[in-house]
TORKOL-4160 file (C-alpha; in steps of 0.2 Angstrom, whole numbers, padded with zeros to 4 digits, m for minus):
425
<pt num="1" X="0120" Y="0090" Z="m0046"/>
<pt num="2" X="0114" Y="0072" Z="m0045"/>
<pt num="3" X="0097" Y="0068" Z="m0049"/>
<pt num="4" X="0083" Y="0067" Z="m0036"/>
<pt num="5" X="0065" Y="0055" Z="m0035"/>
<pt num="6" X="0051" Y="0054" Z="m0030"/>
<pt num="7" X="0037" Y="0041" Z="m0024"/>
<pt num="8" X="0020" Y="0040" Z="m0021"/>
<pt num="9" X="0014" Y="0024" Z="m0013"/>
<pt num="10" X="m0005" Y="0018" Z="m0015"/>
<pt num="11" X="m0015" Y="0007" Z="m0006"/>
<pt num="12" X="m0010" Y="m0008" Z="0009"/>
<pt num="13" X="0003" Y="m0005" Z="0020"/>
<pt num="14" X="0011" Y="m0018" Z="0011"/>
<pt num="15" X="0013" Y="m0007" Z="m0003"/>
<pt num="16" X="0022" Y="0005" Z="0008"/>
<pt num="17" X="0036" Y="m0008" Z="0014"/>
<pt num="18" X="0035" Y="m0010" Z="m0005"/>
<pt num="19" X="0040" Y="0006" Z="m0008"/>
<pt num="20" X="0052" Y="0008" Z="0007"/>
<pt num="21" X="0061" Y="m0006" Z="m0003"/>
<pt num="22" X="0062" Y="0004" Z="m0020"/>
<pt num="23" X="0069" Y="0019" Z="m0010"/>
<pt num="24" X="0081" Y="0010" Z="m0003"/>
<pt num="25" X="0088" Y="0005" Z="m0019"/>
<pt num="26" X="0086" Y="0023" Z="m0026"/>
<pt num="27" X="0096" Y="0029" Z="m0010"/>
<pt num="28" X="0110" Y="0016" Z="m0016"/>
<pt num="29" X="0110" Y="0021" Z="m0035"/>
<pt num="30" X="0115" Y="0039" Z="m0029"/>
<pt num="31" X="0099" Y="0047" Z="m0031"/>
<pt num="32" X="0093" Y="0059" Z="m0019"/>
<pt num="33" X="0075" Y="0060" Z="m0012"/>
<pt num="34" X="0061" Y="0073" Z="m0013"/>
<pt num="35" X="0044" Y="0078" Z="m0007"/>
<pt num="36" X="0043" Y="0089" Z="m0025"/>
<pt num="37" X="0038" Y="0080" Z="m0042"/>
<pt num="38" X="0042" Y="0094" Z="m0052"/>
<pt num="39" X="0059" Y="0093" Z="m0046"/>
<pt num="40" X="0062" Y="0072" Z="m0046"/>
<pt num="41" X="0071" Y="0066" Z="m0062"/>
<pt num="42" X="0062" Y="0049" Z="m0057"/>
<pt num="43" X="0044" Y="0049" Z="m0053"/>
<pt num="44" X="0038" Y="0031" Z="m0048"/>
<pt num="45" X="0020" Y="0026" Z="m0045"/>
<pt num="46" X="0017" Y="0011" Z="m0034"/>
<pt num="47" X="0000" Y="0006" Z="m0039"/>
<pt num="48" X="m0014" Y="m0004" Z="m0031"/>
<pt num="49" X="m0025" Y="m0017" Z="m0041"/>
<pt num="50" X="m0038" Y="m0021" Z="m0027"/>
<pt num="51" X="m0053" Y="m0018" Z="m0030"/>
<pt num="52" X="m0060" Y="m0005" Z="m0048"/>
<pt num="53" X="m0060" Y="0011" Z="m0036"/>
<pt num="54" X="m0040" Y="0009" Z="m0030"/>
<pt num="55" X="m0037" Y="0005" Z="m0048"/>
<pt num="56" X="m0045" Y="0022" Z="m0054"/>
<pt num="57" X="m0035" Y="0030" Z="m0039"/>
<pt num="58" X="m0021" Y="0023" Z="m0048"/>
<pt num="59" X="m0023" Y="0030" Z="m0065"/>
<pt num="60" X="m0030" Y="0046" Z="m0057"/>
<pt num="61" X="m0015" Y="0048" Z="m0050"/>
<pt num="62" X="m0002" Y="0043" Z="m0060"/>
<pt num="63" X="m0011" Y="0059" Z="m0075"/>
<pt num="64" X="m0008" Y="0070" Z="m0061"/>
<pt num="65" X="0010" Y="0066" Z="m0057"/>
<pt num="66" X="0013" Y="0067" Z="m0077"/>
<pt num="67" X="0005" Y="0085" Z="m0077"/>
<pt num="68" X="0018" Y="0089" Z="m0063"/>
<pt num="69" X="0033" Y="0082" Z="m0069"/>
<pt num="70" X="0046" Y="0089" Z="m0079"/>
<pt num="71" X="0046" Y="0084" Z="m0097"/>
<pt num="72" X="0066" Y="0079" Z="m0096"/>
<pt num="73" X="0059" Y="0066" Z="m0080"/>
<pt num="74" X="0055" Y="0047" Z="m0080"/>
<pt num="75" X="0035" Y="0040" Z="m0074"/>
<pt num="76" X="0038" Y="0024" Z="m0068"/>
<pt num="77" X="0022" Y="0014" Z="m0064"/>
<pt num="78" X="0026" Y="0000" Z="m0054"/>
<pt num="79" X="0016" Y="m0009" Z="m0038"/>
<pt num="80" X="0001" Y="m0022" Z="m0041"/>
<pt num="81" X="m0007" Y="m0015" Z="m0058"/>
<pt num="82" X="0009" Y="m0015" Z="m0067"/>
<pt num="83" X="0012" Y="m0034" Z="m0062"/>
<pt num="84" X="m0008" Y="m0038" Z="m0065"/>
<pt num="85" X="m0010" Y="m0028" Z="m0080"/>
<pt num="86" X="0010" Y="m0024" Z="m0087"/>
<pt num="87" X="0006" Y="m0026" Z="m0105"/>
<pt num="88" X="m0013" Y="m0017" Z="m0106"/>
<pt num="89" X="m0007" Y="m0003" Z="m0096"/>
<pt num="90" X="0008" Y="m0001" Z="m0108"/>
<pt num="91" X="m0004" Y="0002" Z="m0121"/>
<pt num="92" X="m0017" Y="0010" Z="m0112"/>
<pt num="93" X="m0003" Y="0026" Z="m0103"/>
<pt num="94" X="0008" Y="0031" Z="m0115"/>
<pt num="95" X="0011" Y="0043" Z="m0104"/>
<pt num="96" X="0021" Y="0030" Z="m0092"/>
<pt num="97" X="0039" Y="0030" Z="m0097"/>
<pt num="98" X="0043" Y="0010" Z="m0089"/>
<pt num="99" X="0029" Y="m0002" Z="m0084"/>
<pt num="100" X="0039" Y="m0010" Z="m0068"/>
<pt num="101" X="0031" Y="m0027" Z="m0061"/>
<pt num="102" X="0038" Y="m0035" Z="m0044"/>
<pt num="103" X="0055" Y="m0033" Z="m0042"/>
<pt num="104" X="0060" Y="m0027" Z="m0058"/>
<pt num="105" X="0074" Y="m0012" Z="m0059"/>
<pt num="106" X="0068" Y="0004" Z="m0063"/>
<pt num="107" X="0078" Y="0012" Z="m0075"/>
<pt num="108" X="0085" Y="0029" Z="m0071"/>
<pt num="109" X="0090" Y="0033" Z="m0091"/>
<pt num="110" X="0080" Y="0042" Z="m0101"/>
<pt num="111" X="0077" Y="0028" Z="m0115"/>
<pt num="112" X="0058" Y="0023" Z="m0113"/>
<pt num="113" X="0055" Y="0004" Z="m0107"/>
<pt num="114" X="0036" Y="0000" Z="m0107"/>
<pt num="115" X="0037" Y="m0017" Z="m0104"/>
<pt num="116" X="0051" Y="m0024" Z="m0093"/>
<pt num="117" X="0047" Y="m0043" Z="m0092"/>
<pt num="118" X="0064" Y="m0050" Z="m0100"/>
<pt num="119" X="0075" Y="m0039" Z="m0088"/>
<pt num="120" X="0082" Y="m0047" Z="m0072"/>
<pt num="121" X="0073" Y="m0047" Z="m0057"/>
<pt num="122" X="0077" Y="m0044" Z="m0039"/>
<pt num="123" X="0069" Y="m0051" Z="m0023"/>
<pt num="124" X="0059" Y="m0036" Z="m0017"/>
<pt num="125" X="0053" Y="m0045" Z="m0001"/>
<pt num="126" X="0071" Y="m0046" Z="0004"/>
<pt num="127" X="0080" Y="m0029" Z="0000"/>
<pt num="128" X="0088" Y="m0020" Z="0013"/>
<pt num="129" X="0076" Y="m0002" Z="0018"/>
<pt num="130" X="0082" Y="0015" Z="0025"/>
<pt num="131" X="0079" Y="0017" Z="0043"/>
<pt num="132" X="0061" Y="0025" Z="0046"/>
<pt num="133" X="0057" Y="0042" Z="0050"/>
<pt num="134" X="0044" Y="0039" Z="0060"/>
<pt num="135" X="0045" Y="0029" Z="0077"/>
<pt num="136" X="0033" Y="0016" Z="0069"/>
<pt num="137" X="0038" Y="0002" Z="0055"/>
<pt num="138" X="0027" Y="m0011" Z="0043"/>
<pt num="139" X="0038" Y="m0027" Z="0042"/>
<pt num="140" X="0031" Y="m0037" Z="0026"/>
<pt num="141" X="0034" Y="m0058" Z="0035"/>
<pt num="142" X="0028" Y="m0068" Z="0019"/>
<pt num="143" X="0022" Y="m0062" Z="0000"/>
<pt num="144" X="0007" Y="m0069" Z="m0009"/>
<pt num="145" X="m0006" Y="m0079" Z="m0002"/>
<pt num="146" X="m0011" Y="m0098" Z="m0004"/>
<pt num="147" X="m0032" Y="m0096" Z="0000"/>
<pt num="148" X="m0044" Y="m0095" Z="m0013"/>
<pt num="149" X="m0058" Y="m0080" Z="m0005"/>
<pt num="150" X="m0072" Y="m0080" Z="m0020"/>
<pt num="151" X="m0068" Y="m0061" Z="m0022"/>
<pt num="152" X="m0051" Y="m0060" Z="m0021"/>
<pt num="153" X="m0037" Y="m0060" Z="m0037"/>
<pt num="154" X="m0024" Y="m0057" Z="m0026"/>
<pt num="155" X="m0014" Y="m0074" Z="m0028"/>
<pt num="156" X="m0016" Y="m0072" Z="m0047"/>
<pt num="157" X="m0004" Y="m0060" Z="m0047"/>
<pt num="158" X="0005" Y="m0059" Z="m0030"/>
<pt num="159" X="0008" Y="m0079" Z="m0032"/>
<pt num="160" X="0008" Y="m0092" Z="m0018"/>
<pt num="161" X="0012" Y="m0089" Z="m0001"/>
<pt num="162" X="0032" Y="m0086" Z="0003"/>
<pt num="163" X="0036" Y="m0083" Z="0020"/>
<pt num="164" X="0053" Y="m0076" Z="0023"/>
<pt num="165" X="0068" Y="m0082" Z="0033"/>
<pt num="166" X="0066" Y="m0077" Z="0051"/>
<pt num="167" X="0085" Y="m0069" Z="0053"/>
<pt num="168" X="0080" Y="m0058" Z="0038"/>
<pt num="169" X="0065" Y="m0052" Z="0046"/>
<pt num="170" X="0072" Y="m0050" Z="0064"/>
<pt num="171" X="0088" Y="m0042" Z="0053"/>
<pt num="172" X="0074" Y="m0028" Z="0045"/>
<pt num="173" X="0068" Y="m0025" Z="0064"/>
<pt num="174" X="0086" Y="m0020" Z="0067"/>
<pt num="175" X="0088" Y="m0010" Z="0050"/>
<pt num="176" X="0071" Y="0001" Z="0054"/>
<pt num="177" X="0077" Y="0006" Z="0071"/>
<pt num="178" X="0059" Y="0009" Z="0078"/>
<pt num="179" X="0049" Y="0007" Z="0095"/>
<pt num="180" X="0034" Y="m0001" Z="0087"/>
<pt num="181" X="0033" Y="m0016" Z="0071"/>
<pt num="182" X="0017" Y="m0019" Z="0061"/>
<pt num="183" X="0018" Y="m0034" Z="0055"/>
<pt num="184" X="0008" Y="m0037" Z="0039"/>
<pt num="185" X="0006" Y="m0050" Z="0025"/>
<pt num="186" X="m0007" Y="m0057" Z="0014"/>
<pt num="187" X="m0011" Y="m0071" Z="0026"/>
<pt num="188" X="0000" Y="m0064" Z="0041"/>
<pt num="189" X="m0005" Y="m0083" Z="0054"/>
<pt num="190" X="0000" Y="m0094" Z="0040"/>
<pt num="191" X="0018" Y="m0086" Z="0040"/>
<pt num="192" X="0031" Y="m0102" Z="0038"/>
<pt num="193" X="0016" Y="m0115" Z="0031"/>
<pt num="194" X="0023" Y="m0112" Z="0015"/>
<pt num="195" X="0041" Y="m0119" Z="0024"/>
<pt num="196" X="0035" Y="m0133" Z="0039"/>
<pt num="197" X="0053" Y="m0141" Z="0039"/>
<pt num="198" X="0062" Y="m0126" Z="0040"/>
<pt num="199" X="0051" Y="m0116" Z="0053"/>
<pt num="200" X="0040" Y="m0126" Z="0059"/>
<pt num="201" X="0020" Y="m0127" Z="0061"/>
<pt num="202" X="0015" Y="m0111" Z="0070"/>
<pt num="203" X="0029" Y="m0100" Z="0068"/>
<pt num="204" X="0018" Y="m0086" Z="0068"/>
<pt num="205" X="0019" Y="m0087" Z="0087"/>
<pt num="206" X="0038" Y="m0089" Z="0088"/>
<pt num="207" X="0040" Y="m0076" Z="0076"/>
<pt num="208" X="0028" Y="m0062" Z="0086"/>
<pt num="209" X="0040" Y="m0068" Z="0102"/>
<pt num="210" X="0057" Y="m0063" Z="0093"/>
<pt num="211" X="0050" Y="m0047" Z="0086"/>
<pt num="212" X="0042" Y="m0042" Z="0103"/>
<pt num="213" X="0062" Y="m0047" Z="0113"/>
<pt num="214" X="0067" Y="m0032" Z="0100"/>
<pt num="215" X="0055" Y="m0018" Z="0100"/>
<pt num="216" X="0043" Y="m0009" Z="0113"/>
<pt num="217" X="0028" Y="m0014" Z="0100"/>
<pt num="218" X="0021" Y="m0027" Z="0091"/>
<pt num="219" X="0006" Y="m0025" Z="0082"/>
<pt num="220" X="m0002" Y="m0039" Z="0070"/>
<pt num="221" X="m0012" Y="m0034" Z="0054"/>
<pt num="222" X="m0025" Y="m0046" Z="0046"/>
<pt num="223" X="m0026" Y="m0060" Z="0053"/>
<pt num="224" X="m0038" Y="m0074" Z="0046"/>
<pt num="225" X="m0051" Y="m0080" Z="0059"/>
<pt num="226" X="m0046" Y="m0099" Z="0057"/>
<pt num="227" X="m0028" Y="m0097" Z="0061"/>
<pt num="228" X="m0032" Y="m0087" Z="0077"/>
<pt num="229" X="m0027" Y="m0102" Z="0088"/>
<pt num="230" X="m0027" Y="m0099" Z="0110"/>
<pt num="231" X="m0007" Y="m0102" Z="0108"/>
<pt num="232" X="m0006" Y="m0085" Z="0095"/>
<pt num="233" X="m0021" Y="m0072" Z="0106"/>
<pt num="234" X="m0009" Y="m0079" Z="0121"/>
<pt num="235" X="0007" Y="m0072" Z="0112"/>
<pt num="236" X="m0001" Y="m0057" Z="0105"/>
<pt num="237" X="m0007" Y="m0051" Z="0122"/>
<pt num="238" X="0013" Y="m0055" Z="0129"/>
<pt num="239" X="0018" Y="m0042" Z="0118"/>
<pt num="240" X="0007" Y="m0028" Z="0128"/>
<pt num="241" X="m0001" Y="m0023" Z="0113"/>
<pt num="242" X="m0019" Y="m0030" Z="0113"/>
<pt num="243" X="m0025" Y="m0026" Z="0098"/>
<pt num="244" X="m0034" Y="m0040" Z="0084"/>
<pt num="245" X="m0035" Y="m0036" Z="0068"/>
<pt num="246" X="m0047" Y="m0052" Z="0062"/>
<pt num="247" X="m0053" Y="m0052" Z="0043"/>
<pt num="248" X="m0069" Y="m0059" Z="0043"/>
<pt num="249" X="m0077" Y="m0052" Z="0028"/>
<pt num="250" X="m0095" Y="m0059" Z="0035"/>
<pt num="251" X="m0100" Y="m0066" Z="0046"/>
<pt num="252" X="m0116" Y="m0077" Z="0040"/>
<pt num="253" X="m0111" Y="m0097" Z="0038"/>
<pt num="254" X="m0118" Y="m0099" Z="0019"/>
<pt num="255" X="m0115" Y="m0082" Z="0014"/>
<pt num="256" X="m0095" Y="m0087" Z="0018"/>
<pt num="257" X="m0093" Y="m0104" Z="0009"/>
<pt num="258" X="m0100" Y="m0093" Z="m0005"/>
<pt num="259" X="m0086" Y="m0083" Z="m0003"/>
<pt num="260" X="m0074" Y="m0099" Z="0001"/>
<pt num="261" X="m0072" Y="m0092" Z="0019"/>
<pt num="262" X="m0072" Y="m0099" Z="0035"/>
<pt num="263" X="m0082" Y="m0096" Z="0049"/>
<pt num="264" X="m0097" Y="m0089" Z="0056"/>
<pt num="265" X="m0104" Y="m0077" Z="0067"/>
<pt num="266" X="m0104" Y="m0088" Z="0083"/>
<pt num="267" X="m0087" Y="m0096" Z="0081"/>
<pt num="268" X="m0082" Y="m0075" Z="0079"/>
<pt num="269" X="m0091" Y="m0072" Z="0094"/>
<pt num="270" X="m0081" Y="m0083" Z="0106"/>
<pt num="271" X="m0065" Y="m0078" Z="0101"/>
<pt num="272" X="m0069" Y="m0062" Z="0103"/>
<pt num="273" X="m0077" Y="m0065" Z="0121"/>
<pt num="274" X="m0064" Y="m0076" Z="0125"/>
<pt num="275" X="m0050" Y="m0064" Z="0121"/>
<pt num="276" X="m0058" Y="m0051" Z="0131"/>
<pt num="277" X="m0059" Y="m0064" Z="0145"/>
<pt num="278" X="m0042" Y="m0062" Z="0146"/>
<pt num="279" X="m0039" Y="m0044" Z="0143"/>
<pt num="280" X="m0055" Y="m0032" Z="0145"/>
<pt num="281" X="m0046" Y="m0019" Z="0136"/>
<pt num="282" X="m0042" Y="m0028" Z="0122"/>
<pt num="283" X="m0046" Y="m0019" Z="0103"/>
<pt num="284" X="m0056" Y="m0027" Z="0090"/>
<pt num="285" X="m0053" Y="m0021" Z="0071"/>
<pt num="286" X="m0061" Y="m0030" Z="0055"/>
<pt num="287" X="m0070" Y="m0028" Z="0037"/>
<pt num="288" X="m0083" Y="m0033" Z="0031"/>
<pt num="289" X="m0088" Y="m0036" Z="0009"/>
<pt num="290" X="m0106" Y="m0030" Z="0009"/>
<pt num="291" X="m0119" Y="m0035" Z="m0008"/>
<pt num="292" X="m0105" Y="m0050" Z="m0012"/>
<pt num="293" X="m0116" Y="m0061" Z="m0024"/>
<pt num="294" X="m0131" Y="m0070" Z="m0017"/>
<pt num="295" X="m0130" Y="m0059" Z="m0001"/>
<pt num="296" X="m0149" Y="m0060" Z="0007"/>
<pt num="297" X="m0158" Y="m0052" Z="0020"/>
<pt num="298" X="m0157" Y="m0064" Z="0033"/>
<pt num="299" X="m0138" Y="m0064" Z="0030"/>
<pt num="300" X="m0138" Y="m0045" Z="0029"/>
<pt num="301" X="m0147" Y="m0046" Z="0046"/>
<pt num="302" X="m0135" Y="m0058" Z="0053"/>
<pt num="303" X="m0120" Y="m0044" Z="0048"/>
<pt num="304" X="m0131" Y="m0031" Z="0058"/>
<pt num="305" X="m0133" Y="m0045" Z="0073"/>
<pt num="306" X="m0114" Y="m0048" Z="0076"/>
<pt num="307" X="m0108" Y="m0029" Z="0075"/>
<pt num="308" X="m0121" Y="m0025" Z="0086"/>
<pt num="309" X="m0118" Y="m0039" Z="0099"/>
<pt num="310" X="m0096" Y="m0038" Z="0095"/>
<pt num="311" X="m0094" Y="m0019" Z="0100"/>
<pt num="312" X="m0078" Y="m0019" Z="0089"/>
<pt num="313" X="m0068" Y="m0005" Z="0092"/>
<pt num="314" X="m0065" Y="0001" Z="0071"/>
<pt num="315" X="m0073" Y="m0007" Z="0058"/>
<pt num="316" X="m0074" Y="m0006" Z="0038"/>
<pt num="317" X="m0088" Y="m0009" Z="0028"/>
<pt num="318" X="m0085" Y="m0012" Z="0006"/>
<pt num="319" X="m0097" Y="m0014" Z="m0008"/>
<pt num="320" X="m0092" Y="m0030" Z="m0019"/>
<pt num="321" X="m0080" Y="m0027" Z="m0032"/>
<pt num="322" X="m0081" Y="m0039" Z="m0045"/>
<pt num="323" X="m0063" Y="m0044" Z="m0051"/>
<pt num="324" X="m0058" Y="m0052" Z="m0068"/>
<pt num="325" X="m0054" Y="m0070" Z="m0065"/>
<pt num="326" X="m0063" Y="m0073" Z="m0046"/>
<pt num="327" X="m0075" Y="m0088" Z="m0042"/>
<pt num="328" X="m0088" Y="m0071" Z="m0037"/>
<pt num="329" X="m0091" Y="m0070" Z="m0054"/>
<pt num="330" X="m0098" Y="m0086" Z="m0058"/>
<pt num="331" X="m0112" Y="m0085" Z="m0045"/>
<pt num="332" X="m0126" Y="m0080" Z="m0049"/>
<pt num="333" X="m0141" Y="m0067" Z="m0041"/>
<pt num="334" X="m0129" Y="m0051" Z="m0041"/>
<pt num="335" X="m0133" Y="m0038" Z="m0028"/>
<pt num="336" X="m0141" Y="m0020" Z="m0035"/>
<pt num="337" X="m0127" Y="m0007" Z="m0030"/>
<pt num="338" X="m0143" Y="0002" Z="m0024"/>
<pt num="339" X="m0146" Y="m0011" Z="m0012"/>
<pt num="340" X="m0130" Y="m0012" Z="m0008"/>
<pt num="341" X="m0127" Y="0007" Z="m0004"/>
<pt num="342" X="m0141" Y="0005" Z="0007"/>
<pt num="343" X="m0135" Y="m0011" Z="0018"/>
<pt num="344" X="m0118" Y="0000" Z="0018"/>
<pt num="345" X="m0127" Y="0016" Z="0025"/>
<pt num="346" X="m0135" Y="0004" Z="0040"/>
<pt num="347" X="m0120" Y="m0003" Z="0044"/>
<pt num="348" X="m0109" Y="0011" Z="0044"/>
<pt num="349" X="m0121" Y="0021" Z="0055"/>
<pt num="350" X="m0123" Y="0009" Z="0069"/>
<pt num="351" X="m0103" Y="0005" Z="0069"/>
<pt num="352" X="m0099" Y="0025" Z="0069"/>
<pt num="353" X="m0112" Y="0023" Z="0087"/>
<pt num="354" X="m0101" Y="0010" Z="0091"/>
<pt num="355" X="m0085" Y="0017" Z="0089"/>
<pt num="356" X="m0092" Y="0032" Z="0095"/>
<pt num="357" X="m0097" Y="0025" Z="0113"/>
<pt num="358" X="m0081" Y="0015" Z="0113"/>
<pt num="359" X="m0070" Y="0030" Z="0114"/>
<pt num="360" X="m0080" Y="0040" Z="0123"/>
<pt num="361" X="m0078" Y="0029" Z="0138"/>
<pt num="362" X="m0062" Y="0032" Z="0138"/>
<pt num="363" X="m0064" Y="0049" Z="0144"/>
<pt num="364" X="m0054" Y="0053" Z="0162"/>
<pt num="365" X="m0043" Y="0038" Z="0159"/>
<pt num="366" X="m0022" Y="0039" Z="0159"/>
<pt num="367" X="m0017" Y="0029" Z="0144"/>
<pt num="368" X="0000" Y="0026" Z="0137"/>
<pt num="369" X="0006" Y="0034" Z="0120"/>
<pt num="370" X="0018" Y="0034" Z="0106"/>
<pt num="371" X="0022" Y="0051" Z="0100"/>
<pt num="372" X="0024" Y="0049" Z="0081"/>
<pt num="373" X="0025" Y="0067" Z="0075"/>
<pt num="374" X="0024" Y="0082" Z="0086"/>
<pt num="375" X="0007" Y="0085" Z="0093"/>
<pt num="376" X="0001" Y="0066" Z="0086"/>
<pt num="377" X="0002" Y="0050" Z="0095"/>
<pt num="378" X="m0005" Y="0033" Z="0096"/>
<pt num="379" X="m0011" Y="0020" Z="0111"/>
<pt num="380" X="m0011" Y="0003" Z="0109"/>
<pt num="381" X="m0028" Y="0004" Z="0102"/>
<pt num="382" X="m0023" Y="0012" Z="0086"/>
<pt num="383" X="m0016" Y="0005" Z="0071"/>
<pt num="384" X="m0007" Y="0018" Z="0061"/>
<pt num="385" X="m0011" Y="0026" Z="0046"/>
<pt num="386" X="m0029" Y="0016" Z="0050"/>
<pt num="387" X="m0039" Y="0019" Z="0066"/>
<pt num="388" X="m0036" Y="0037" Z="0076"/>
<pt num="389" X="m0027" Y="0046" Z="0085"/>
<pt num="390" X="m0023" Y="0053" Z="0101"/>
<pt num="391" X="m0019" Y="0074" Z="0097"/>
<pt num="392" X="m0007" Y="0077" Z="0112"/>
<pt num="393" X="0003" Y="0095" Z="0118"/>
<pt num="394" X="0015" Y="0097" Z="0102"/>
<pt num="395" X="0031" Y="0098" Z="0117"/>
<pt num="396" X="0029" Y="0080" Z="0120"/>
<pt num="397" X="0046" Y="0071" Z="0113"/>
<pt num="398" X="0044" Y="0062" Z="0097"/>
<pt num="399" X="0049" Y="0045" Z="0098"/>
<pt num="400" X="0044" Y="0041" Z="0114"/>
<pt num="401" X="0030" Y="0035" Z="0126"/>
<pt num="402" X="0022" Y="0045" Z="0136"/>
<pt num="403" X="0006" Y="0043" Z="0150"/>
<pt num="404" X="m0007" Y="0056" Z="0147"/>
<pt num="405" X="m0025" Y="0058" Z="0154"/>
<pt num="406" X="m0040" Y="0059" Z="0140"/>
<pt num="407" X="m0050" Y="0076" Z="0142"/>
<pt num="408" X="m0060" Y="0077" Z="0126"/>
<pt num="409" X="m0066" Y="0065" Z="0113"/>
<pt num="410" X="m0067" Y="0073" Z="0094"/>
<pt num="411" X="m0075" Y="0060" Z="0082"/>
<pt num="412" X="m0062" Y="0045" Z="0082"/>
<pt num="413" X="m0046" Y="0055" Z="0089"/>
<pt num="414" X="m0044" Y="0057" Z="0108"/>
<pt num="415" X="m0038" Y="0075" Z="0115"/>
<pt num="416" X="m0026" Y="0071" Z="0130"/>
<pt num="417" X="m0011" Y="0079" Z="0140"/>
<pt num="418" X="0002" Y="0073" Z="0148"/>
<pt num="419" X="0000" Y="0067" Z="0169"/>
<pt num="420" X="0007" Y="0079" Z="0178"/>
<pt num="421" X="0023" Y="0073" Z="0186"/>
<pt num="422" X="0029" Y="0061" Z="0173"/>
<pt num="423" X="0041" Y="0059" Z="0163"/>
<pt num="424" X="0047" Y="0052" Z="0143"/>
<pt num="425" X="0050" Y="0035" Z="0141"/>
């Protein structure tokens, strides 16, 4: 009987096409997946290093596999903690049987390898993946990330920005067999900056064109304000999938250049009002770092200003981490976490109103959805895995779009069935 895995992915969706990756290898080293730890000879953790709270979810985790594993079974950690912190993390879990960084083999033997530096490595952002099982796929354009956000240790580890060849990312497209691509990145408008003579200054656009001639879907994840240019909204609304996913972080002018960001809240404001210019309908995502050092009450105010005056759709709201080797950390005036719970507690309430009214306007209305398990489906207004959903008759085909009428609103999810008369798509 050959030997079976089994992977739990943490974190981004870019951790997930991560993990997609790793399967895929797996697949083609003969193992066998499954949904069981206690049955996986190989159990692999894919960790994220974000921020303290996702690293604690990453230890937590990882004890929890080792008390459902079998003895005779390998723990692999691998993901952003084991490339941030491969050597302390070797000390710290003896419990972990390999300590796998980016793109290094994990070893399916039973001899233990805790630090895996001097092995060969792979190029994970390139591996071939298994088709997905849902009708929806994250497509990972470029790894690492060239900015340098005061609260960020992302490019410490992830490295600079590389963007990928076009034909390998249009080939993936093809390998996923979907009806909608996410495409997602660290800095996902600055795809092919890293490579101007090869593909050219705002190949971002070119790219969302190539991937939108293949697929029903595109849909754009985290997009820096700066790089949101009139040529890239225009192609993003082409694809029939208005949806901006803008990482503005704040939106007060100082307060940014503190955290080596660009922008403020009027330059946010006309995008937004000229995006919707073009196409009322269009949905608005972002997050926002609340107590980042030196954060005052007027720049507190100006937060509670723009979400009140933006009306986004979805919204997050995250209290400062500080992170080992960021600029944050040499600033000084530190926020009080008590202060900052409270600044969290007024913003998340008046988004949560926000959000509220947003969907509830859409009650009576037919909308278009992609089923994506039986009795679950999405409109262009959702992201998945982030924002809602639309709960729809479990007899609606899975895989395929379909016009239904909203009739009830429950918290964030819409409750709609199908118009009568039509038919799958």
């Amino acid at each position: 009987m050959g030997q079976k895995f089994y992977i739990e992915t943490l974190g981004c969706p870019k951790n997930q096409v991560d993990s997609e990756k790793i399967i895929g290898t797996l697949l083609a080293d003969g193992l066998a997946a499954t949904d069981d730890p206690s049955k996986a000879d190989v159990v692999v953790v894919n960790t994220c290093a974000f921020i303290d709270e996702a690293r604690k979810e990453s230890i937590d985790t990882l004890l929890t596999l080792d008390d459902q594993r079998k003895r005779s079974s390998r723990l692999v950690v691998t993901g952003c903690m084991a490339e941030r912190y491969g050597d302390e993390l070797a000390e710290a879990l003896p419990e972990a049987d390999q300590i796998a960084g980016f793109g290094v083999p994990i070893q399916i033997g039973r001899k233990p390898i805790k630090v895996t530096g001097e092995v060969p490595k792979f190029d994970l952002l390139n591996l071939p993946r298994p088709k997905s099982s849902a009708p929806w796929a994250y497509i990972k354009i470029a790894e690492g990330c060239d900015r340098s956000c005061g609260f960020c240790a992302i490019p410490s580890f992830r490295g600079p920005q590389v963007s990928r060849d076009v034909s390998a990312i249009l080939s993936e497209v093809e390998q996923v067999d979907v009806r909608e691509i996410v495409l997602v990145a660290q800095d996902l408008a600055s795809y092919g900056k890293d490579r101007p003579d090869e593909l050219g200054a705002g190949s971002i656009v070119q790219l969302v064109r190539d991937v939108s001639s293949m697929v029903d879907w595109v849909r754009l994840l985290y997009l820096y304000p700066s790089d949101l240019s009139d040529e890239l909204i225009d192609a993003i609304l082409a694809t029939g999938v208005p949806y901006f996913d803008l990482s503005l972080q704040h939106v007060s002018k100082e307060h940014l250049r503190r955290m080596r960001r660009w922008g403020d809240k009027d330059r946010f404001l006309e995008r937004i009002a000229r995006i919707r210019s073009i196409e009322p309908n269009a949905t608005f995502r972002s997050n926002f770092i609340v107590g980042y050092p030196g954060e005052t009450e007027e720049d507190h105010d100006q937060l509670l200003d723009f979400v009140r005056e933006a009306q986004l759709d979805w919204c997050g709201f995250f209290s400062f981490s500080p992170e080992d080797g960021t600029h944050a950390l040499t600033l000084p005036n530190h926020v009080e976490q008590s202060l900052m719970n409270e600044r969290l507690s007024e913003l998340r309430e008046m988004q949560d109103n926000i959000t509220a009214e947003r969907r509830d306007a859409l009650l009576g209305e037919t909308i278009q959805v992609l089923v994506d398990e039986p009795g679950i489906a999405r409109s262009f207004r959702e992201a998945p895995e982030i924002d809602g959903v639309v709960q729809v008759p479990e007899t609606l085909e899975v895989g395929r779009f379909h016009s239904v009428v909203v009739e009830q609103v429950f918290g964030p999810d819409l409750i709609a069935v199908p118009v009568a008369g039509t038919h799958a798509g």
